[in-house]
C-alpha positions in Angstrom: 34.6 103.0 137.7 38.1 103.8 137.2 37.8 107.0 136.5 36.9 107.0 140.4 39.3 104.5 141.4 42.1 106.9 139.7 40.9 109.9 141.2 40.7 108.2 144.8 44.6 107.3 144.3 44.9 111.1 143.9 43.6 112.1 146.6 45.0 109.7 148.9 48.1 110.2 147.9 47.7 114.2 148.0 46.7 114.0 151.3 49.6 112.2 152.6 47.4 109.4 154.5 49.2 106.0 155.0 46.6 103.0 153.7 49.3 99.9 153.1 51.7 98.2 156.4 51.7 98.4 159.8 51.9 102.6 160.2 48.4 103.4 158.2 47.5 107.2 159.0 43.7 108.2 158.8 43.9 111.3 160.3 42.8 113.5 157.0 40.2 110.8 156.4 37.4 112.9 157.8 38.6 116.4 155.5 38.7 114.5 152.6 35.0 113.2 153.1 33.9 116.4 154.1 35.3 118.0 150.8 34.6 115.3 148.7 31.1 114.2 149.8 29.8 117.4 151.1 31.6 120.8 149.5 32.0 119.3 146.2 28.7 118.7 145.5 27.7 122.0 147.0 29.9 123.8 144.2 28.8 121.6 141.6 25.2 121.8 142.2 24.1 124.7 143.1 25.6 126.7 139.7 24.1 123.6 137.4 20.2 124.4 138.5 21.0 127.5 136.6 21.3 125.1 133.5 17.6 123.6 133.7 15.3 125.7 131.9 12.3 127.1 133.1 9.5 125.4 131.4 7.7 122.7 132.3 8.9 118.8 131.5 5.8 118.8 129.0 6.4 122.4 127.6 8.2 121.8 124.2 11.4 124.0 124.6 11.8 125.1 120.8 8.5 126.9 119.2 9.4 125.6 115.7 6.7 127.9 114.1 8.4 131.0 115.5 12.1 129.7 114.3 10.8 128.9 110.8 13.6 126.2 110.1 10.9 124.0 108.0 10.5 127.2 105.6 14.0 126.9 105.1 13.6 123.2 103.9 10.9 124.0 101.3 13.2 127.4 100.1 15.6 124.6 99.7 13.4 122.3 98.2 12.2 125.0 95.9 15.3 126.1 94.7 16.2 122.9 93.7 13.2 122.0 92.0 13.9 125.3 90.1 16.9 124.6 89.0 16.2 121.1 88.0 13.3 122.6 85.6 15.7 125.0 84.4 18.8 122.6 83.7 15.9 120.1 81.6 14.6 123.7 79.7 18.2 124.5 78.8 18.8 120.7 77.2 15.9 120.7 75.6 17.2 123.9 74.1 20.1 122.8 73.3 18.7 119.3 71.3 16.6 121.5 69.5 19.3 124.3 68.7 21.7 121.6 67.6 21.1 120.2 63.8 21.0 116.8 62.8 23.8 115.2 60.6 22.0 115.7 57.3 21.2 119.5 58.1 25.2 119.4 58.4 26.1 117.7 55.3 23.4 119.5 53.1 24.7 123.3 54.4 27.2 124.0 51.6 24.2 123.2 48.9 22.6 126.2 50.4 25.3 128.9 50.2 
């Protein structure tokens, strides 16, 4: 609504029409409404039916099957069920490759 309001202030006061006192001036009154009301839409409309696409309102517009974006999510999914199976196959690993605190404390009996 004001948007309009501030825009109609423009133009009025482009135009050079009188709307306030005792000398009002309407004489570009009828240009303005045949810009404003009639061209303008004209330009505006006519390019934007290029925007609609042509399929019908029940026609899905994406064919998900032929973009493949869900294979993406299970490649994802894969990849990091991967590496969560090979992070807990490298602790366990590790917990078995390190030696307990006797093992540690009875090494110099053995060399």
């Amino acid at each position: 609504f004001m948007m309009s309001q501030l825009w109609g202030s423009a133009i009025i006061k482009w135009s050079s029409m009188k709307t306030v006192g005792t000398d009002c001036n309407f004489d570009e009154l009828p240009a303005i409404i045949g810009v404003c009301q009639i061209l303008l839409p004209i330009i505006v409309g006519i390019p934007a039916t290029l925007l609609i696409p042509n399929r019908l309102q029940t026609e899905p517009l994406i064919d998900w099957t032929k973009e493949r974006w869900y294979e993406e999510q299970e490649k994802d999914e894969n990849i990091t069920e991967s590496l969560t199976r090979v992070l807990e196959e490298e602790s366990v690993e590790q917990e078995e490759g390190q030696c307990s605190t006797e093992e540690v404390a009875n090494e110099h009996l053995f060399t």
